[in-house]
N, C-alpha and C positions, 0 to 999 in steps of 0.2 A: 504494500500500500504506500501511497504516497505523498497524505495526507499530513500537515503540518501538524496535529495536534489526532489525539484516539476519539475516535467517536461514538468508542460505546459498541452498545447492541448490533446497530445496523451491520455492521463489517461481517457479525456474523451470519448475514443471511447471502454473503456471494458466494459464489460456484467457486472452486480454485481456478486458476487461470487469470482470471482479474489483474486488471495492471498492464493490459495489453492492447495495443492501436487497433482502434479498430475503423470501419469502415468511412465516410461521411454521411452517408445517406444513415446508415444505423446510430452515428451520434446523434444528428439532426432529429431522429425518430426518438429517441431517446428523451431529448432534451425538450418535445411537445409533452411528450408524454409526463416528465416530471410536472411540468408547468398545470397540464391540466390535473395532476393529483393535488396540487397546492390550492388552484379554485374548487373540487371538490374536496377540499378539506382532509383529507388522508392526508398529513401530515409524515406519520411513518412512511407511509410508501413513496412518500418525495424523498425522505431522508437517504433511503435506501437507494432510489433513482438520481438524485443529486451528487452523491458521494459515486457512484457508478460512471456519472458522465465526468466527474471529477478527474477520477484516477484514468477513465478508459479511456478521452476523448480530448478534456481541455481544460489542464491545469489552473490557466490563466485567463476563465470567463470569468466575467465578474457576475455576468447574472446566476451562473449556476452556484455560486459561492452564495450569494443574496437568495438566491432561494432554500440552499440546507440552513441557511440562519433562519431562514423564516420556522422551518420545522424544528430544527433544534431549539428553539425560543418554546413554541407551542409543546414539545416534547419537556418542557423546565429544565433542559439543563442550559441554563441563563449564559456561565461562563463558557462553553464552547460556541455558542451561540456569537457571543458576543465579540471574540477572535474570528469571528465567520463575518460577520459587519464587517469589518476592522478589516478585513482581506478583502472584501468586494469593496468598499470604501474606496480603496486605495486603487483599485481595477477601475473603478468608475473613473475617477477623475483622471487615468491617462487619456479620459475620452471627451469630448466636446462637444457630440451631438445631444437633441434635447431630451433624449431619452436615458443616458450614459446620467446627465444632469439630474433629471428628476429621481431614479431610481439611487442614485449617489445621495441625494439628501434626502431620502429613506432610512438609507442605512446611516448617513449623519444625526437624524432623528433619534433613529434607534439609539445611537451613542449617548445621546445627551447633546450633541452637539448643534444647539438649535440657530443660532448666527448660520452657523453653516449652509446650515438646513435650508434658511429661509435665502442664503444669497444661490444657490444651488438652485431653487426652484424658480426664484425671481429671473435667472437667469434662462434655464428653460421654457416657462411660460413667453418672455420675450423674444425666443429663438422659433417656438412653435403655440403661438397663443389659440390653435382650434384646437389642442389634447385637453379634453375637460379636467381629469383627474389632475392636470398638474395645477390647474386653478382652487380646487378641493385641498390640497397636499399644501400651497401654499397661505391659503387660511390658516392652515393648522398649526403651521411656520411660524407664520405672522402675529398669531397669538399668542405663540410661546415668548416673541420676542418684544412683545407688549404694544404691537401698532394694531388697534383694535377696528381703527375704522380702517385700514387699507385691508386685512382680514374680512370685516362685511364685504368690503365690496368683491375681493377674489370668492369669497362665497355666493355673493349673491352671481357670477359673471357665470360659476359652476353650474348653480344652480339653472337659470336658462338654457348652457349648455344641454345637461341631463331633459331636463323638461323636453325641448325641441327633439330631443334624441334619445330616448332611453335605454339606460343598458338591460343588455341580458343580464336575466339571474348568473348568479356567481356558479352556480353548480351545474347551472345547464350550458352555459360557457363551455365550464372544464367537460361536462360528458362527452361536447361538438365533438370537442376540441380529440380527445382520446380517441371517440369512434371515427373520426377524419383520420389521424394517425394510422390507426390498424386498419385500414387498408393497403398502406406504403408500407408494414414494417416485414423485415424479413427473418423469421425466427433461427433462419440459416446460418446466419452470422453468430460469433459465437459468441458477443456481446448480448444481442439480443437474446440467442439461446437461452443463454442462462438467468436472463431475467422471464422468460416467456409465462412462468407460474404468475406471479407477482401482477405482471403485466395481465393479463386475462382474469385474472382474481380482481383486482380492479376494477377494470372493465363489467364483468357479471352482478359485483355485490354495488357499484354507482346505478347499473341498469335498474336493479332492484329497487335501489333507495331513492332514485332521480326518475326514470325514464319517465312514468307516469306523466308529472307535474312539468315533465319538459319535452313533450307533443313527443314523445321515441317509445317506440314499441320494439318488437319481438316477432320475427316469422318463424313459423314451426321447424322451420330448417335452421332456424339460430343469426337468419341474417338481418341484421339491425336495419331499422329504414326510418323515414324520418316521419310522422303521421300527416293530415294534409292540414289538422287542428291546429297546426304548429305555423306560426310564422315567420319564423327565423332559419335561415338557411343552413345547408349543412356543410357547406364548404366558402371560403372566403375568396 
């Protein structure tokens, strides 16, 4: 492994072999699929999938590092969590687009480091001012940093955003998002191999808790479809 710091339980759940380059298209696959465990909330199964694209694929994402903090947080172990910020931090800001900015002063938040925070997203928002969330993010900034009325107003700027456009539920995001994945992924590879339980375990026990209430059903043959109740698309 080649993880700066021990992370526990997770490590015990990979295949031997681990540690090994693996394909793009299977990082790539990889890396949706953590993401959408993090919107549906399986936190362990990011932890397990994040530390995977870590060692297998790319030591030096910053978002894959931001997202095992986000599970390691949820998981309470605070302190390796917080070494996880502390490394996607520092990832973030060798970068300059608005995206690299805002999720930077996320993890600046998380720190305690609220100045940061709030010049990080000031900065973003003025690079890319139609991403709602960064108008949301830096209210919350702005708060911390006691400017109460420029706060209202990036809240209120959010809030029209949202109104005009509303998002997807958070859990039906992540289902899209996993069942779009699993049709590109190739269990062939040995990266994905060996997460293939994890991965479909996933997939089956969201379908169960989510499909419903987010228009996805089930054909007898096991093949996911999207219902016509629904209207939100299933590919972007």
């Amino acid at each position: 492994m080649r993880l700066t710091f021990k992370l526990g339980h997770a490590s015990s759940l990979y295949p031997v072999g681990f540690g090994m380059t693996s394909s793009d298209a299977a990082c790539r696959s990889l890396y949706k699929v953590a993401e959408a465990s993090i919107c549906l909330m399986r936190y362990d199964v990011g932890e397990v999938l994040y530390e995977a694209y870590i060692n297998s694929c790319d030591y030096e994402d910053p978002g894959a590092w931001h997202g095992l903090a986000i599970c390691l947080e949820n998981a309470g172990r605070y302190e390796e969590a917080r070494r996880a910020y502390e490394r996607a931090l520092g990832l973030h800001l060798r970068h300059e687009d608005p995206r690299s900015l805002l999720w930077g002063g996320w993890c600046a938040m998380k720190l305690g480091n609220y100045e940061l925070a709030y010049r990080l997203f000031r900065e973003s928002a003025s690079r890319d001012p139609n991403y709602a969330y960064t108008w949301h993010s830096l209210a919350v900034a702005t708060l911390k940093v006691g400017k109460r009325n420029e706060a209202e107003e990036a809240m209120s700027r959010y809030r029209a955003m949202i109104s005009a456009r509303p998002y997807d539920r958070r859990e039906c995001e992540g289902l899209r998002m996993l069942m779009e994945v699993m049709h590109n992924i190739s269990f062939e590879d040995a990266l994905m191999g060996g997460l293939k339980d994890v991965i479909t375990n996933l997939l089956n026990q969201s379908m169960k808790d989510h499909g419903a209430k987010c228009g996805l059903t089930e054909e007898p043959s096991g093949r996911l479809w999207l219902s016509r109740a629904s209207k939100s698309p299933m590919g972007r």
